[in-house]
C-alpha positions as CSV (number, residue, x, y, z in Angstrom):
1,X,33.8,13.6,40.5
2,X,35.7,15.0,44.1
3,X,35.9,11.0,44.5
4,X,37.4,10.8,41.6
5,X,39.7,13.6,41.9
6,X,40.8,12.7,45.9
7,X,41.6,9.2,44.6
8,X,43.7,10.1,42.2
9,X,45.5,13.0,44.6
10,X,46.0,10.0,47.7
11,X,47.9,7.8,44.6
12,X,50.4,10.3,43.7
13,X,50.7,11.7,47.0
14,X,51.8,8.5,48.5
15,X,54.2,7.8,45.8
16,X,55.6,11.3,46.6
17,X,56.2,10.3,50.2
18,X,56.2,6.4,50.9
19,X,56.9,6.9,54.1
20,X,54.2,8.7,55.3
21,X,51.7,7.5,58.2
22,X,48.7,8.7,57.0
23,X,47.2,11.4,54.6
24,X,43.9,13.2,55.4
25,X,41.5,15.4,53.3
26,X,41.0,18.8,55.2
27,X,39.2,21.6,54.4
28,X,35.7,22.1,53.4
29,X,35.4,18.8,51.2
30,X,37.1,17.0,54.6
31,X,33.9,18.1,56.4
32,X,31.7,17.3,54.0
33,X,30.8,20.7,53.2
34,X,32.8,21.2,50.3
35,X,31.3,24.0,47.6
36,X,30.2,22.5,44.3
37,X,28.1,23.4,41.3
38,X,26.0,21.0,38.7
39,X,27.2,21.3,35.4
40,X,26.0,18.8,32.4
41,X,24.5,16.7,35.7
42,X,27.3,16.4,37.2
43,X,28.6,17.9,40.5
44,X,31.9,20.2,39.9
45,X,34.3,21.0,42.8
46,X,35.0,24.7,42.8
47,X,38.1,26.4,45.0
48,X,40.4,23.8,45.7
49,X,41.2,20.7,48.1
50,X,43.6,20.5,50.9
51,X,45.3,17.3,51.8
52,X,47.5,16.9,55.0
53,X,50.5,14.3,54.5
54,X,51.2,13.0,58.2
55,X,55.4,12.5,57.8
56,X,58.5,14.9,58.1
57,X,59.3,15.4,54.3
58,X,62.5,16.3,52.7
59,X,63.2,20.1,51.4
60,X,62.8,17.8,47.9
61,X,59.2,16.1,48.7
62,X,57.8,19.8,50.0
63,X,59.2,21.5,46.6
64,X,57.5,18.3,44.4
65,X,54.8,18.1,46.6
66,X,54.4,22.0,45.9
67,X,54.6,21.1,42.0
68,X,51.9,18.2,42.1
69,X,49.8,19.9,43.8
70,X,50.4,23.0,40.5
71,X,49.4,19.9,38.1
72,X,46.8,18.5,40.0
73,X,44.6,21.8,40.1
74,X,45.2,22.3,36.6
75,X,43.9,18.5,35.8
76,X,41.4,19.0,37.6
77,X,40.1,22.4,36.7
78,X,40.5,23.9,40.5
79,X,42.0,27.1,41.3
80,X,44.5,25.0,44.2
81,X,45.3,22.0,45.3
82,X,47.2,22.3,48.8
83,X,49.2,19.6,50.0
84,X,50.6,20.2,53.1
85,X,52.8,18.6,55.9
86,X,52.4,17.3,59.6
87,X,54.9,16.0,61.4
88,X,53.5,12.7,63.8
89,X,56.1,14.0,66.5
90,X,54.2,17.5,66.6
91,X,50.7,16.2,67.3
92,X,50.7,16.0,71.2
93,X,52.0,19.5,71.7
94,X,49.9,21.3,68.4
95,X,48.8,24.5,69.3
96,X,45.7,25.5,69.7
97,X,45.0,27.3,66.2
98,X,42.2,27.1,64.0
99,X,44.2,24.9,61.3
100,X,44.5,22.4,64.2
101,X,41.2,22.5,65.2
102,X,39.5,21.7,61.9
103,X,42.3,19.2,61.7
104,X,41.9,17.5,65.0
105,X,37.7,17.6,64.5
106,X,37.1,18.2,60.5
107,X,39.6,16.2,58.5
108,X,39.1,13.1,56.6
109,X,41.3,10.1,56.8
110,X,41.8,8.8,53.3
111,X,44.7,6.3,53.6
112,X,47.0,5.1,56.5
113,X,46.7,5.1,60.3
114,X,44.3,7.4,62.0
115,X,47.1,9.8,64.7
116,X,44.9,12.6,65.6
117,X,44.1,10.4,69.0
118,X,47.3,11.9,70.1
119,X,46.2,15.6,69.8
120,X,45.6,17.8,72.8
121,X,41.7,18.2,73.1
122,X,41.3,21.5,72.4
123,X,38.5,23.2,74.5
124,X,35.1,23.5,72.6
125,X,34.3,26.4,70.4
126,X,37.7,28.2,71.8
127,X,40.0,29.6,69.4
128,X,42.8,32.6,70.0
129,X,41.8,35.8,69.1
130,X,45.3,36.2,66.9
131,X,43.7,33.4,64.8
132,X,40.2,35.0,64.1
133,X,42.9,38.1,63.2
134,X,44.4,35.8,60.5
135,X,41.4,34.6,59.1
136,X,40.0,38.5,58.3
137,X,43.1,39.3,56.9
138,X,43.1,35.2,54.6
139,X,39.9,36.5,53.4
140,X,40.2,40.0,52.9
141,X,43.4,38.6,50.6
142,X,41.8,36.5,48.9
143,X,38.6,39.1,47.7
144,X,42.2,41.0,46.4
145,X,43.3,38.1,44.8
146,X,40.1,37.8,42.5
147,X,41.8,40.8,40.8
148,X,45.1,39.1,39.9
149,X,46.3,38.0,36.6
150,X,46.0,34.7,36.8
151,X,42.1,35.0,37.4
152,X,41.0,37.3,35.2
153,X,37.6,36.1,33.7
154,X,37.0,32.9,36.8
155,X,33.7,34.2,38.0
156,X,33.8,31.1,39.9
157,X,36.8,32.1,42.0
158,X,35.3,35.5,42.7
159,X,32.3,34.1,44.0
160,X,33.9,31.8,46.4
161,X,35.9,34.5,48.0
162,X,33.1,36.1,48.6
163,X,31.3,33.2,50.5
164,X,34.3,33.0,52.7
165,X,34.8,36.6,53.7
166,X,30.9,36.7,54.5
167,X,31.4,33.4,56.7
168,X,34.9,34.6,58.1
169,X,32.8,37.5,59.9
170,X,30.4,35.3,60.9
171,X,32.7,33.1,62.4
172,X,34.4,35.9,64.1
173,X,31.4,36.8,66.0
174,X,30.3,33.3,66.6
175,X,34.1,32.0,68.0
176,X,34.3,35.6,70.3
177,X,31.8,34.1,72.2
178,X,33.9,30.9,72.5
179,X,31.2,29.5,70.0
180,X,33.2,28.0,67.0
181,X,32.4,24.7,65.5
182,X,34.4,23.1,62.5
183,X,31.0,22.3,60.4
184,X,29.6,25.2,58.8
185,X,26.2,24.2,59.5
186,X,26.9,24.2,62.9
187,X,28.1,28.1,63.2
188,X,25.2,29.0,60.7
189,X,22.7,28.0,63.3
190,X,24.8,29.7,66.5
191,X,24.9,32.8,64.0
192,X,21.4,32.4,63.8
193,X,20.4,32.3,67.4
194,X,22.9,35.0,68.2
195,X,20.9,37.0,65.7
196,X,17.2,35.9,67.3
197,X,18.3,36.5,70.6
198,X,19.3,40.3,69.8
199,X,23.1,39.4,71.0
200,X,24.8,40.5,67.4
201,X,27.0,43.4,67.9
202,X,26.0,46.8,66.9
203,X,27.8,46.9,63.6
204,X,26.1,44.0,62.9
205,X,23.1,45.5,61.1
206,X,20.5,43.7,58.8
207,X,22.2,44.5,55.8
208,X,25.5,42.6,57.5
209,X,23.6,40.1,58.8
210,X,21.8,38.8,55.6
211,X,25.3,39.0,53.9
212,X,26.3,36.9,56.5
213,X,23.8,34.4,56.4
214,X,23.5,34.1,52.8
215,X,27.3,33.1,52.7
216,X,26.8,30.3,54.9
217,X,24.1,29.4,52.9
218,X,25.9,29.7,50.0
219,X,28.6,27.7,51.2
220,X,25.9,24.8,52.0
221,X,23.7,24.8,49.0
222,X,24.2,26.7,46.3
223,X,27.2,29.5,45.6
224,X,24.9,31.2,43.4
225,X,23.0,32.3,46.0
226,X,25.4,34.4,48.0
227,X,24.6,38.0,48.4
228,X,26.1,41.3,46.8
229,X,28.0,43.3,49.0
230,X,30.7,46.5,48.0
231,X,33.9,46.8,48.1
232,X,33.8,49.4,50.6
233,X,31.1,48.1,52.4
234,X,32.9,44.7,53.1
235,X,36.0,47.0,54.0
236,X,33.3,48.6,56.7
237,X,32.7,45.4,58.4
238,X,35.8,44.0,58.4
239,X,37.4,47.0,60.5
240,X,34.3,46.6,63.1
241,X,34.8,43.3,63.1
242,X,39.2,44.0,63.7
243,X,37.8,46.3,66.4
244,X,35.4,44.1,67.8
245,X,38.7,41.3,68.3
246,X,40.8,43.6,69.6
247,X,38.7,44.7,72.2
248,X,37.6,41.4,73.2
249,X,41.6,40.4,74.2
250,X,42.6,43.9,75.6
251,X,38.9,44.4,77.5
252,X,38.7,47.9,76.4
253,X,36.6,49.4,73.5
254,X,38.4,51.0,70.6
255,X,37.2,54.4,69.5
256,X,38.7,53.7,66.2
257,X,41.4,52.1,64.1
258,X,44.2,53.8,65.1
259,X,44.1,52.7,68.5
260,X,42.6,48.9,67.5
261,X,46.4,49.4,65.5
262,X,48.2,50.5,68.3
263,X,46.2,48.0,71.5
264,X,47.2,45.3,68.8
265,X,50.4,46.3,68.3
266,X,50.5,46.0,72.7
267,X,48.8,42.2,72.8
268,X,50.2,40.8,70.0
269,X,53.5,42.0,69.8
270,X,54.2,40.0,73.2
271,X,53.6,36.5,71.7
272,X,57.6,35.2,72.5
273,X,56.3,31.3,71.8
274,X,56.0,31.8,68.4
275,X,59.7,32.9,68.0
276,X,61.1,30.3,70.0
277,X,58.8,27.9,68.3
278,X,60.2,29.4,64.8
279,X,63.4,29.3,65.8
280,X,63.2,25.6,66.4
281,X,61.8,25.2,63.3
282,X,64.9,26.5,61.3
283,X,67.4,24.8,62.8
284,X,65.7,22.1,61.8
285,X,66.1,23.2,58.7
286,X,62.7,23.5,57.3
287,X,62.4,26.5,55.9
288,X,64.9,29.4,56.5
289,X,61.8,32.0,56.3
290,X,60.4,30.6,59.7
291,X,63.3,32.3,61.2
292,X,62.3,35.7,60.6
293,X,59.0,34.9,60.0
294,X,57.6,33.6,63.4
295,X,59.3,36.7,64.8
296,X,57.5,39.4,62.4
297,X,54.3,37.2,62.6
298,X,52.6,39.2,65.0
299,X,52.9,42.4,62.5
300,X,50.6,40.7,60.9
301,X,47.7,43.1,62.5
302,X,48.6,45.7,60.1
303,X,47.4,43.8,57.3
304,X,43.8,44.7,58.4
305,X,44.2,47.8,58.0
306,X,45.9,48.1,54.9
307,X,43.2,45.1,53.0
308,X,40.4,46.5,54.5
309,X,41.5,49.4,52.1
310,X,39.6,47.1,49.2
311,X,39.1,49.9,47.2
312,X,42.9,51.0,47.0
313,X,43.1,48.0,44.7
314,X,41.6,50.3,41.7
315,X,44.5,53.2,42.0
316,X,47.8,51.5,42.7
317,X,48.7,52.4,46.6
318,X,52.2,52.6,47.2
319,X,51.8,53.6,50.4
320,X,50.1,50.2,50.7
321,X,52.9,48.0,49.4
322,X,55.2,50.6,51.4
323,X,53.8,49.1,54.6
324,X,54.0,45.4,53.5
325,X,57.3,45.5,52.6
326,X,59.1,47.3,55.4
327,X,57.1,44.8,57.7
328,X,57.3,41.5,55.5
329,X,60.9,42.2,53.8
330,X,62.2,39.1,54.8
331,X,59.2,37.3,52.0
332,X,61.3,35.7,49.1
333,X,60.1,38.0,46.0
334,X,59.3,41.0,48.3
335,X,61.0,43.3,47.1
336,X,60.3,42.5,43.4
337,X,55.9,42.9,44.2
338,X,55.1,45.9,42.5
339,X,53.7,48.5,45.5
340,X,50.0,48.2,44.5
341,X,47.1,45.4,46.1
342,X,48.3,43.2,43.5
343,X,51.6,43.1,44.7
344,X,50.7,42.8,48.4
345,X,48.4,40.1,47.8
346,X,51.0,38.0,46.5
347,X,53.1,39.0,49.5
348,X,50.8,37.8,52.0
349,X,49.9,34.6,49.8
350,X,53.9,33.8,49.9
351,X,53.7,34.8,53.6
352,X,51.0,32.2,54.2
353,X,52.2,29.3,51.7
354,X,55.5,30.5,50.6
C-alpha cells in the first residue's frame, strides 16, 4: 500500500514540476519507520507522507503543489500529504536545523539525482536548542489540533499526536545531551540508557518515562500500544521540559516559567541570521510572509507557554488567542481565528505551512 501510494505521489509530482532534480520521501515513511496499522491484512499508512521536490518552483507550482498534495491525502485516506520545496542552490549553506538533518541522514530518494552530497555535514547528534523549542511547540499543536473540526471522530489522528508529543520529549532530553539520531530506534535506545544510567532529569519521573517509551514504541510497532497520559499532565512535562532547554543555552536554572519566558525572550530574541536570511528570501519573491515572519520567528517561545495551557482548549481563552495575535499578526487569516485553542492552532499551522 505506502508503495502504492508514493508511486503514484512521485508521478504527479514530477508532472507538477518537470524540471526538478530529484524528489525524496522524508519523514517517518523516508526512514523506514513510518506508523501503520493492519486492517483486512493489509498494512494502512496513518498521519501523512512528506515529499521534498529538489527545484526552485514557481508561486504557481507551490499553490498546485499545495492543492495535490489536498487530493492526494483525501485519495489516499491520510490526514496530509506535504509536498515541499528545496532549492539545489541552498544545499551547501543549509542550516543546521532538524528538518535538515533528517533530510541530509533520513530521506529517501525516490526519482532523480541524489544532491544531498553537497550538504554541510552536520555534527552528530547536535541540534540547536531553538529547534528542540519548535518541535515542543509542533507537537503541543498538533495534540490541539485533534480537537479541530475537520477531525472530529479520527481516533487515528488523535493517537498519532500523541505518539509524537511523547517522542518529542524524549527527543528533547536525548538531543540536549548532543544525542539526536534521525531513526527512532536509535533515540529509543539512548533514551533507554539515559534512563538505566540514572542520568534522566528530575522531572523525568517513571510515570514520564514509561509515557515516553511507550511512544517510541508505539511509533515502531504498534500505535495501539502508546500510553494514556492527561491533558494537564502532558502540559506538566512539556513546561519542564521548555525549562529544561532554556537552561541548557542560558547555563542557569529557571525557577519557573516566567523567567524560562523572559531568559528566552534574552537568547532567542538575538538570532539577526534569521532576518537577514528572511529578508533574502522575499526579495526573492517567495513568499511575502518570510518578511515579517523570520523577524517575529524567535517570538515563537511564547507558544510554549500559551499550548502547554492544553486544558484552556475546553473554555475558549481569549487571552490565549490575544497573545498569538499581537505576536503572529502578520499570519494571513490572523485576525479572522476566533480567540480560543482552536483558532490559535490554525495560526501556528499557517505559521509553520502557510
Amino acid at each position: 500500500m505506502v508503495e502504492e501510494h508514493v508511486a503514484s505521489a512521485v508521478a504527479a509530482i514530477v508532472e507538477l514540476a518537470p524540471s526538478a532534480r530529484a524528489v525524496y520521501l522524508s519523514g517517518g515513511f523516508g526512514r523506514g519507520e513510518g506508523t501503520v496499522r493492519q486492517v483486512g491484512g493489509q498494512w494502512i499508512p496513518l498521519n501523512d507522507y512528506d515529499f521534498i521536490v529538489m527545484d526552485d518552483p514557481t508561486v504557481t507550482q507551490r499553490e498546485v503543489g499545495y492543492a495535490l498534495g489536498r487530493r492526494l491525502a483525501d485519495d489516499m485516506g491520510l490526514d496530509a500529504v506535504d509536498i515541499g520545496w528545496m532549492s539545489p542552490a541552498n544545499l551547501p549553506t543549509a542550516a543546521v536545523t532538524m528538518d535538515n538533518y533528517d533530510f541530509r541522514y533520513g530521506a529517501r530518494l525516490l526519482w532523480g539525482e541524489e544532491s544531498r552530497s553537497v550538504m554541510p555535514l552536520f555534527p552528530e547528534g547536535a541540534l540547536p536548542v531553538f529547534e528542540l523549542v519548535r518541535l515542543l511547540c509542533n507537537r503541543a499543536a498538533g495534540l490541539l489540533s485533534a480537537t479541530l473540526p475537520e477531525h472530529p471522530n479520527s481516533a487515528d489522528y488523535a493517537v498519532v499526536q500523541v505518539i509524537k508529543a511523547g517522542m518529542a520529549l524524549g527527543d528533547a532530553v536525548v538531543a540536549v545531551r548532543d544525542q539526536y539520531h534521525h531513526l527512532a530506534q536509535e533515540r529509543l535506545e539512548r533514551f533507554q540508557r539515559l534512563a538505566a544510567d540514572g542520568s534522566l532529569p528530575e522531572w523525568m519521573t517513571p510515570d514520564a518515562v514509561a509515557f515516553v517509551i511507550s511512544a517510541y514504541q508505539a511509533k515502531l510497532l504498534d500505535p495501539a500500544d502508546v500510553g494514556a497520559i492527561s491533558p494537564t499532565r502532558f502540559s506538566e512535562l512539556l513546561v519542564h521540559a521548555f525549562r529544561m532547554l532554556v537552561a541548557h543555552e542560558t547555563g542557569q536554572s529557571c525557577e519557573g516559567l516566567p523567567q524560562a519566558e523572559a531568559d528566552a525572550r534574552r537568547c532567542f530574541g538575538t538570532a539577526k541570521g534569521g532576518v537577514i536570511r528572511g529578508v533574502g528570501r522575499a526579495l526573492r519573491g517567495r513568499h511575502w510572509a518570510y518578511l515579517f515572519g523570520s523577524h517575529f520567528a524567535m517570538s515563537r517561545w511564547v507558544l510554549i507557554s500559551q499550548i502547554a495551557l492544553f486544558e484552556a482548549q475546553g473554555r475558549g481563552d481569549a487571552a490565549m488567542g490575544s497573545t498569538y495575535r499581537r505576536h503572529f499578526w502578520w499570519v494571513p487569516g490572523a485576525w479572522n481565528n476566533p480567540p480560543n485553542a482552536v483558532g490559535t492552532v490554525k495560526l501556528w499551522e499557517t505559521f509553520c505551512h502557510g
